[in-house]
C-alpha beads as a LAMMPS data file, in Angstrom:
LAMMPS data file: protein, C-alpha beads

225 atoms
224 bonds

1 atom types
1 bond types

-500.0 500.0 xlo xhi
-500.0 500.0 ylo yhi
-500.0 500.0 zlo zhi

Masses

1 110.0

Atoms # bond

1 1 1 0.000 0.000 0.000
2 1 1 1.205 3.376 -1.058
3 1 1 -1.486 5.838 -0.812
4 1 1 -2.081 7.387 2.259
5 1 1 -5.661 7.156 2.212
6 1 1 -5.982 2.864 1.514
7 1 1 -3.437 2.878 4.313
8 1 1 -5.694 4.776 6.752
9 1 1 -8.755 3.138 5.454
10 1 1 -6.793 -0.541 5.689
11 1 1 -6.072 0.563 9.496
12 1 1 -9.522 1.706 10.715
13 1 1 -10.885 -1.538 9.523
14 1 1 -8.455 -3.762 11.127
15 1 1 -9.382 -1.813 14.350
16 1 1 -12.936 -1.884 14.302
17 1 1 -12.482 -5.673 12.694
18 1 1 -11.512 -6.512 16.103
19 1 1 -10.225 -10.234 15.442
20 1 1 -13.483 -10.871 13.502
21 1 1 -13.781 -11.710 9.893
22 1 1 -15.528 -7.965 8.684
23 1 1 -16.774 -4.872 10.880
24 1 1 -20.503 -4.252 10.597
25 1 1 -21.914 -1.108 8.497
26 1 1 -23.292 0.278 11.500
27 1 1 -19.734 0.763 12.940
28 1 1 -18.641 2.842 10.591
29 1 1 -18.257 6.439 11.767
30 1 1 -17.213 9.013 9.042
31 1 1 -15.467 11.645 11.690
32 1 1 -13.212 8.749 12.016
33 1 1 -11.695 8.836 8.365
34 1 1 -12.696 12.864 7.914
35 1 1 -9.452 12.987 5.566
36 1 1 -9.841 10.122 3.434
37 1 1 -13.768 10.405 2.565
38 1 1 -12.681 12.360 -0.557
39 1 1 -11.465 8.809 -1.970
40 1 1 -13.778 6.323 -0.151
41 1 1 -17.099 4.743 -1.885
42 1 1 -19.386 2.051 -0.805
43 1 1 -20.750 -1.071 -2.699
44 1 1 -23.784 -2.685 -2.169
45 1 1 -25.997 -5.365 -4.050
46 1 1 -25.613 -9.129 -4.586
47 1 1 -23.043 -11.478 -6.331
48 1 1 -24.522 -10.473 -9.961
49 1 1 -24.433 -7.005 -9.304
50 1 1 -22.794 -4.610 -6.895
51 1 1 -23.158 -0.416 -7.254
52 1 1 -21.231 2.295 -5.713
53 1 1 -23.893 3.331 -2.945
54 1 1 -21.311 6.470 -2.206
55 1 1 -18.199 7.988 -3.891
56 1 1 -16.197 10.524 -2.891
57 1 1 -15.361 13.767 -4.473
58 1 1 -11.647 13.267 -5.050
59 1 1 -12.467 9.791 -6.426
60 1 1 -15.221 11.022 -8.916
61 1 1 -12.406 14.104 -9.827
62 1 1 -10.233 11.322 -10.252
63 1 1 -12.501 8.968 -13.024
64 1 1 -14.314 12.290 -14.493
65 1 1 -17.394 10.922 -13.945
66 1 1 -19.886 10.436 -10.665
67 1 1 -20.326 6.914 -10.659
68 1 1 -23.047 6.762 -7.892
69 1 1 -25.499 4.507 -9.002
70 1 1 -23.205 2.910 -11.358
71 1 1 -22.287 -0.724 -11.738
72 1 1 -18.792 -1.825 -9.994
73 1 1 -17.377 -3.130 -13.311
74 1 1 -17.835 -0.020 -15.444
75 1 1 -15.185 1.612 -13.823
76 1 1 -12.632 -0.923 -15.612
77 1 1 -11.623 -1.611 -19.250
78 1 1 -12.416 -4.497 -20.925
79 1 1 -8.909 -6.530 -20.301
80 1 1 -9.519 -5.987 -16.415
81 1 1 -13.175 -7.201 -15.899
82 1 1 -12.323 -11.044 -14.796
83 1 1 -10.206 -10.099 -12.645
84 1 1 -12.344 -7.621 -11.377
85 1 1 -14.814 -9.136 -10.770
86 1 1 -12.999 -11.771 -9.330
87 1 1 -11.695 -9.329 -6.351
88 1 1 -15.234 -8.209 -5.626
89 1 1 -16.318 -11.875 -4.766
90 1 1 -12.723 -12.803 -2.498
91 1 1 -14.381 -9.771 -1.383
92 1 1 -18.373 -10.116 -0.959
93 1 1 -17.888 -13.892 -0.566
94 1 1 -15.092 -14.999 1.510
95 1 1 -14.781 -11.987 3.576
96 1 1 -11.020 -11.777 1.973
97 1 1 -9.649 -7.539 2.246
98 1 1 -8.290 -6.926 -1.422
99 1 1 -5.618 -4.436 -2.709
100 1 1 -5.620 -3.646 -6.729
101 1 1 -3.112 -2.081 -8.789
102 1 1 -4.457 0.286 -11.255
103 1 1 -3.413 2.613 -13.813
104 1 1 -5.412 5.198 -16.139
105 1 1 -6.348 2.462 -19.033
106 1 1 -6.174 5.604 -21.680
107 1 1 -2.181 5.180 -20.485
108 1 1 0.183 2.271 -21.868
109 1 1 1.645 0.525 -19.117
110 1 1 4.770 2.128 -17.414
111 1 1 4.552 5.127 -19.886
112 1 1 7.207 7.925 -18.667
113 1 1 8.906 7.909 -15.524
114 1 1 7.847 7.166 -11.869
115 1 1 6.171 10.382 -10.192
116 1 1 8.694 12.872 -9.328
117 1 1 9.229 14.083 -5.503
118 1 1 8.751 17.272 -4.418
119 1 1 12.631 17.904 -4.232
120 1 1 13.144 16.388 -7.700
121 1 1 10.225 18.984 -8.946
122 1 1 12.908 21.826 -7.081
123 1 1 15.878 20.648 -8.626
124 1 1 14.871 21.182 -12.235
125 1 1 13.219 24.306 -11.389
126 1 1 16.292 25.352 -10.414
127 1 1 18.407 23.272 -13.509
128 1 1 20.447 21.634 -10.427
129 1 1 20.915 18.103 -11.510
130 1 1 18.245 15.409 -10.048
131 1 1 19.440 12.195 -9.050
132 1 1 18.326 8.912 -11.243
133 1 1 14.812 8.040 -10.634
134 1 1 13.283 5.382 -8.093
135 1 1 11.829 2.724 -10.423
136 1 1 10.558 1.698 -7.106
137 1 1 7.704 4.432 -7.357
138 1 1 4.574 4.893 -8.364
139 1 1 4.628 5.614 -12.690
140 1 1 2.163 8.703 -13.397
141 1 1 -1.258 7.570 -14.213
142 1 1 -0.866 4.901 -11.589
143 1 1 -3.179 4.305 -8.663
144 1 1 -4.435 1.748 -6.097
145 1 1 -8.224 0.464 -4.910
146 1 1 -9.107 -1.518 -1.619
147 1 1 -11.989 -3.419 -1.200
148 1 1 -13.112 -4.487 2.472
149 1 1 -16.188 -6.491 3.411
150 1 1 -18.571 -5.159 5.861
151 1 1 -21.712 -6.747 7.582
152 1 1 -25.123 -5.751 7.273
153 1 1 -27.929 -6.939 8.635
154 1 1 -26.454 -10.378 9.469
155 1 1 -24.366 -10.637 6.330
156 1 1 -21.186 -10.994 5.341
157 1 1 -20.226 -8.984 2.147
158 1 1 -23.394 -7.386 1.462
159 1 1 -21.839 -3.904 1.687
160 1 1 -18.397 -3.533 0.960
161 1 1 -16.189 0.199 1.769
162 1 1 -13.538 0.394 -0.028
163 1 1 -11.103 3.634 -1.205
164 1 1 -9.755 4.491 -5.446
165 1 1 -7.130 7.198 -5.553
166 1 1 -4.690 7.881 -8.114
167 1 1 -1.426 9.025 -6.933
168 1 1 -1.078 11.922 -9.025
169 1 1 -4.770 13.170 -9.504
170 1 1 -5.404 15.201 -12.833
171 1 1 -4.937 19.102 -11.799
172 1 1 -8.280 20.063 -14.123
173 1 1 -11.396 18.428 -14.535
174 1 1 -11.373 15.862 -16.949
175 1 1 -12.766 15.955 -20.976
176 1 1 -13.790 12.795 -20.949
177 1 1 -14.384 10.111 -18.032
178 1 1 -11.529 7.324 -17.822
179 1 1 -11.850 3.578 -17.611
180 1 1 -8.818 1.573 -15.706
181 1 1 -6.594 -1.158 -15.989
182 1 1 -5.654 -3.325 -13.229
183 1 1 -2.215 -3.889 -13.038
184 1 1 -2.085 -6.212 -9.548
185 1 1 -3.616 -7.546 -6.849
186 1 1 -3.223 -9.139 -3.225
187 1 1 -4.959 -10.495 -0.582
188 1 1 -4.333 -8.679 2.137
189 1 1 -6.472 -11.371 4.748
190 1 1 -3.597 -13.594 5.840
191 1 1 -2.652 -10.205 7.462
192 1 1 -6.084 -9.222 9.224
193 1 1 -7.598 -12.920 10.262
194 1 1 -7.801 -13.830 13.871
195 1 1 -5.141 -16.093 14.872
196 1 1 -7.599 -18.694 16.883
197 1 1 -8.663 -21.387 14.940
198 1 1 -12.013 -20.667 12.762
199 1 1 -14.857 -22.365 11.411
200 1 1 -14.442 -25.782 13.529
201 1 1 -17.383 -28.300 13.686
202 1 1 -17.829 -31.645 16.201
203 1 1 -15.594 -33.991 14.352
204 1 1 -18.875 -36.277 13.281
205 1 1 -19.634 -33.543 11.265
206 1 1 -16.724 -33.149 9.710
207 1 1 -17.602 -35.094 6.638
208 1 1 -20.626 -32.945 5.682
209 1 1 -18.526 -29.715 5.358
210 1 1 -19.230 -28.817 1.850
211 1 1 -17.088 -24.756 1.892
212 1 1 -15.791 -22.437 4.247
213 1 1 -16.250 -18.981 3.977
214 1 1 -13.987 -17.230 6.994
215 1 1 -15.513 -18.719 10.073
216 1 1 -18.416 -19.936 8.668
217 1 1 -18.512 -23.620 7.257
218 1 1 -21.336 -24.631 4.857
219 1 1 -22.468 -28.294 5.864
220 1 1 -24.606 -31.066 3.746
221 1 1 -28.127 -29.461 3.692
222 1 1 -27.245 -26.144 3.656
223 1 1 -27.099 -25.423 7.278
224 1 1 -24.324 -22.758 8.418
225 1 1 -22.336 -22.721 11.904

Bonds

1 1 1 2
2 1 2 3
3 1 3 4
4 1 4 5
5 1 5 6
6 1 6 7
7 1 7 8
8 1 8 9
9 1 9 10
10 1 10 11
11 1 11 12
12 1 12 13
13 1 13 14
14 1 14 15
15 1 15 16
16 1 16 17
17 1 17 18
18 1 18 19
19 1 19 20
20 1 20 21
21 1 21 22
22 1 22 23
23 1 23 24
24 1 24 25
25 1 25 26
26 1 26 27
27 1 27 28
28 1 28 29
29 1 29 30
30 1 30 31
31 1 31 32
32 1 32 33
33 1 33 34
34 1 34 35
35 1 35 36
36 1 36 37
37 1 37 38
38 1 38 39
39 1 39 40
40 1 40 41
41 1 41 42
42 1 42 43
43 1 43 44
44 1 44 45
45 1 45 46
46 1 46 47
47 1 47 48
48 1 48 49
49 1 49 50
50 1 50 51
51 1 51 52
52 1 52 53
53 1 53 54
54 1 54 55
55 1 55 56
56 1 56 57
57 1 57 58
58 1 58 59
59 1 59 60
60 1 60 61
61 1 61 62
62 1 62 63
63 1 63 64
64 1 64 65
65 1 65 66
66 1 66 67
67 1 67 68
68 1 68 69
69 1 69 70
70 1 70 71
71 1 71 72
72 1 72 73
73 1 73 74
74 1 74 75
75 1 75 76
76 1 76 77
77 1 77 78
78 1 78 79
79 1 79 80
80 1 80 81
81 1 81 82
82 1 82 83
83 1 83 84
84 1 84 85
85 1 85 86
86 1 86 87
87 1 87 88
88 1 88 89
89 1 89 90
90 1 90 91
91 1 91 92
92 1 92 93
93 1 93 94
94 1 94 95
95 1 95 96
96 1 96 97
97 1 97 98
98 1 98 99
99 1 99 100
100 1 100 101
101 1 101 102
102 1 102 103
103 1 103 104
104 1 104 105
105 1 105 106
106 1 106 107
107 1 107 108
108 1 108 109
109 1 109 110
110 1 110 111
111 1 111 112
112 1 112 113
113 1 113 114
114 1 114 115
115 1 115 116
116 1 116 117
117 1 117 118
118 1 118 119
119 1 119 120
120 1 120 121
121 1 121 122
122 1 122 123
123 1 123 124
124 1 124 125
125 1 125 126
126 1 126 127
127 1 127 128
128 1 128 129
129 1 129 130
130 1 130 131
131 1 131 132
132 1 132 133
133 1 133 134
134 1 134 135
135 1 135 136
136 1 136 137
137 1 137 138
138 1 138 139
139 1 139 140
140 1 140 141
141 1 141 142
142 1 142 143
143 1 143 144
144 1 144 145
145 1 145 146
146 1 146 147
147 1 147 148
148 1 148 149
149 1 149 150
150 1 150 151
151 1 151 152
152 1 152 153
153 1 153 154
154 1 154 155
155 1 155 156
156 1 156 157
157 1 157 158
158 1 158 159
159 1 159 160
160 1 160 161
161 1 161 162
162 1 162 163
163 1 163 164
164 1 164 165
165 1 165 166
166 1 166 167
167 1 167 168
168 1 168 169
169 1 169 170
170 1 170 171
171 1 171 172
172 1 172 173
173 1 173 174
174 1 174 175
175 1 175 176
176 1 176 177
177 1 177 178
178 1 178 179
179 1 179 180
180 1 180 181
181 1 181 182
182 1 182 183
183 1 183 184
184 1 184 185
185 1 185 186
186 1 186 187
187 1 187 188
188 1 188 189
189 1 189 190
190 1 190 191
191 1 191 192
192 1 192 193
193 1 193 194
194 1 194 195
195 1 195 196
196 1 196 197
197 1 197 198
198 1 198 199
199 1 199 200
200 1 200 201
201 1 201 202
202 1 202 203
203 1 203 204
204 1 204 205
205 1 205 206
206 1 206 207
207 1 207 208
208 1 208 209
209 1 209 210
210 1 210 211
211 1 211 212
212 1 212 213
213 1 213 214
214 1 214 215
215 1 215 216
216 1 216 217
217 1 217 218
218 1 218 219
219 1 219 220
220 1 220 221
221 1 221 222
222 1 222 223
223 1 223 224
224 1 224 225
């Protein structure tokens, strides 16, 4: 994580987590993330078809387009949708936090070099000489997007908060609104899951465990403990 804003967002749900799988909706305070709302947006829906609830201001500034109301996947190019859609149900389904690499899909990949810092920006005002770049950065055009599942009403994944920022934001308001391009992913669960064991059953019901969905295990006949 790079931006500051999926960092803080990342954090406050690992608090209010609190060694469960996902936070409920209801804890959600926004005077808590007063800094990052710019970037934040919430999904909501089912498995076929999740819409940003909410988006942010710097988010919408960032995509040229408010995409309240709007399906999930029309945010991303055509290349990206699988996998897209593939995050949102690690998300909505197994409860699993999800960090994605993205990049303005108008861009070809890598295109120019990494963002300058603010003392690189000095130097060639000046015409001092920068030193070499950090291919370690962020390139320009470049962003990231977390998804974390929430509870609501009793159920896992059926709102989702999340953050999209771009780490150099255009200056002006766009011409035209911009799809993106995923350029990575990770799980990021491994990292927030309790450290107890989860999802155990009496071991003469271990047999009819058909899934496993964070502590939850799905036995024969569709019962849930």
């Amino acid at each position: 994580m790079r931006h500051d804003s999926i960092r803080a967002l990342y954090r406050t749900w690992i608090t209010l987590a609190a060694g469960r799988v996902a936070p409920p909706r209801s804890e959600i305070d926004p005077k808590t993330i007063t800094k990052e709302l710019g970037d934040l947006f919430i999904l909501d829906g089912d498995t076929e078809n999740f819409a940003f609830r909410l988006a942010g201001s710097r988010l919408v500034h960032a995509l040229g387009r408010d995409v309240t109301g709007t399906g999930y996947l029309s945010i991303f190019d055509t290349s990206s949708l699988s996998t897209a859609n593939e995050m949102l149900d690690r998300a909505a389904q197994e409860g699993e936090p999800v960090l994605i690499g993205l990049r303005d899909a108008s861009k070809a990949p890598h295109k120019g070099a990494p963002i300058p810092t603010p003392m690189e920006r000095l130097l060639r005002r000046t015409g001092a000489e920068a030193p070499p770049p950090d291919r370690r950065r962020p390139f320009e055009g470049h962003g990231e997007m977390i998804l974390l599942p929430l509870t609501h009403r009793g159920r896992l994944g059926a709102r989702l908060i999340g953050a999209l920022a771009l780490f150099e934001p255009p200056a002006t308001p766009r011409d035209r609104p911009i799809e993106v391009s995923i350029t990575g992913t990770r799980m990021l669960g491994r990292q927030s899951q309790p450290k107890a064991p989860l999802g155990l059953v009496p071991g003469s019901r271990a047999g009819e465990v058909l899934a496993r969905h964070g502590h939850l295990a799905v036995l024969r006949g569709g019962k849930i403990e």
